[in-house]
C-alpha positions as CSV (number, residue, x, y, z in Angstrom):
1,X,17.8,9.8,-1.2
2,X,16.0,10.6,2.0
3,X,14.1,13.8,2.2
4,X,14.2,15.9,5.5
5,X,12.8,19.4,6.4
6,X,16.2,20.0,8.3
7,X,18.7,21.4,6.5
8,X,21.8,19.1,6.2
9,X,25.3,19.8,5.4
10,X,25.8,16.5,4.4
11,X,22.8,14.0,3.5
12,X,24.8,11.8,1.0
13,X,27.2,11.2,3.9
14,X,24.1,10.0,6.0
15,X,22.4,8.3,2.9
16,X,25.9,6.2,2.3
17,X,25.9,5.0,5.5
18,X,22.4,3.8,5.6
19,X,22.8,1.8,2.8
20,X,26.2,0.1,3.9
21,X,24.5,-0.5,7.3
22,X,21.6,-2.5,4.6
23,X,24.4,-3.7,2.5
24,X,26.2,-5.7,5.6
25,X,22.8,-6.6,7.4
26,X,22.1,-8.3,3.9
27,X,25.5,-9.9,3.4
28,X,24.7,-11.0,7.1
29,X,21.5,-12.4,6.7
30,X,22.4,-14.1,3.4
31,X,25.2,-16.0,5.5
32,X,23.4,-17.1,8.4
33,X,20.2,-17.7,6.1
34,X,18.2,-15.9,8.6
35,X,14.8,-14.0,8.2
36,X,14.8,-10.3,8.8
37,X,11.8,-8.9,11.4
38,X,10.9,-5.4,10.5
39,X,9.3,-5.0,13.4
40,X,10.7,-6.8,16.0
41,X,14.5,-5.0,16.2
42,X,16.0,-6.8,13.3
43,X,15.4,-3.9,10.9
44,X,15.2,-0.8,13.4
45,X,17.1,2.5,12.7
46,X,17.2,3.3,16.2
47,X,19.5,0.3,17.1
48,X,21.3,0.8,13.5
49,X,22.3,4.4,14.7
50,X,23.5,2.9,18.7
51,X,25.6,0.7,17.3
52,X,27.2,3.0,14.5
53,X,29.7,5.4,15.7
54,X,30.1,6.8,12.0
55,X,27.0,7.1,11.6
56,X,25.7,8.9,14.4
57,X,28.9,11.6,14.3
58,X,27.5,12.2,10.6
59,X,24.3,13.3,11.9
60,X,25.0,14.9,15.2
61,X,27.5,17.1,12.6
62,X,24.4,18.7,11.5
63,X,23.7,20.5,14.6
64,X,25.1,22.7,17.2
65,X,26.0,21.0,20.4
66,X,26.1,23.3,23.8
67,X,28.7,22.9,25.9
68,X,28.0,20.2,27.9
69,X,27.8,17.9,24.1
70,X,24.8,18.2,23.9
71,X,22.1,18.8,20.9
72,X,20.9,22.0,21.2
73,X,17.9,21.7,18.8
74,X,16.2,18.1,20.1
75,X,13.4,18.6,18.4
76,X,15.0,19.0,14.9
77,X,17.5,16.2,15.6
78,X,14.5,14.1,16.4
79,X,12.8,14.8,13.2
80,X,15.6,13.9,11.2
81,X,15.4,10.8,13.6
82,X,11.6,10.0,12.6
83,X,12.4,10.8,8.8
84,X,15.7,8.6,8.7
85,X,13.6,5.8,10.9
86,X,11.1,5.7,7.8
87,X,13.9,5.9,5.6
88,X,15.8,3.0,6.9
89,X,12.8,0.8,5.9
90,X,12.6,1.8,2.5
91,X,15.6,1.0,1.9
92,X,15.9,-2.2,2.8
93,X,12.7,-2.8,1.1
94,X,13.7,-1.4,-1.9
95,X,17.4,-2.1,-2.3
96,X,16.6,-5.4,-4.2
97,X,18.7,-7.8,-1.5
98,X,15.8,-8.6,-0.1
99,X,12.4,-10.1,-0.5
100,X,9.7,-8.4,1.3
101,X,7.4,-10.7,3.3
102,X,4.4,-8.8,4.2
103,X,1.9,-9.9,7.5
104,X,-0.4,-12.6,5.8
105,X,-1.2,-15.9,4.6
106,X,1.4,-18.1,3.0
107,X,1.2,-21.7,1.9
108,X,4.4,-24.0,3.3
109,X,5.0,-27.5,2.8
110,X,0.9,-27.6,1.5
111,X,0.0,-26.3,5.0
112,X,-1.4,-22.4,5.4
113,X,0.3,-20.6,8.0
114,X,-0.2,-16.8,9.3
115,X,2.8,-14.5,9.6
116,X,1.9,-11.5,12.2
117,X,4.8,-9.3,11.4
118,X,6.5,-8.3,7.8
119,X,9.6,-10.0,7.5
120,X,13.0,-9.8,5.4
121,X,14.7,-12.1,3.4
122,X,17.6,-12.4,1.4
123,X,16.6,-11.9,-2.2
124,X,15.4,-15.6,-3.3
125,X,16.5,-17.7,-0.6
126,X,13.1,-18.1,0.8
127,X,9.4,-18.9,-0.4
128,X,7.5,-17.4,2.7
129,X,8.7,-15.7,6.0
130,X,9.4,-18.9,7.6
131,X,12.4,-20.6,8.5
132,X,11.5,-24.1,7.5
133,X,10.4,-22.1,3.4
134,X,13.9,-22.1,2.6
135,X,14.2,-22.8,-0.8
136,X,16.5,-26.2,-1.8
């Protein structure tokens, strides 16, 4: 579970979500036998919650909204929006459907290569964050 200074009225609501929002991203990845970029877009909360009806209505139910619909506490809303950012990330991290690729050195095919970013993959399907490290 996620932990928040903001007082929620319904964080296992949020927290189910999240992890069905990781649960399809994984089933998606696993089809398309794709790497995951965490941080180039592929793993971003911020996109997750733009794209998730459900999921942004069981947030924005945590605050009062003025009468134009609009947050009335921004700065709250956008702290729970830092803390579930973090969140998101452990998640997928930690779920065990995928391996976690940090920035380094790997070895593919007997050559060295250098991966920049921390990448995502479907738990066992690759050897290193590259496409061509897909395991026979």
């Amino acid at each position: 579970m996620f932990k928040t200074k903001i007082k929620l009225t319904n964080p296992e609501r949020i927290d189910a979500i999240l992890k069905a929002v990781v649960q399809k991203s994984y089933e998606e990845a696993l089809e398309e036998k794709l790497l995951l970029c965490m941080e180039c877009g592929d793993v971003d909360f911020y996109i997750a919650y733009s794209n998730n009806e459900e999921l942004q209505d069981a947030i924005n139910e945590n605050f009062d909204i003025d009468e134009c619909g609009e947050i009335m506490k921004l700065d709250e809303h956008q702290e729970l929006m830092d803390d579930l950012y973090e969140y998101f990330l452990i998640i997928h991290k930690e779920s065990d459907l995928f391996d976690f690729f940090p920035a380094g050195s790997y070895i593919v095919v007997g050559e060295s290569r250098e991966s920049d970013t921390d990448m995502l993959a479907p738990s066992g399907l690759f050897s290193a964050p590259f496409e061509d490290a897909i395991k026979g």
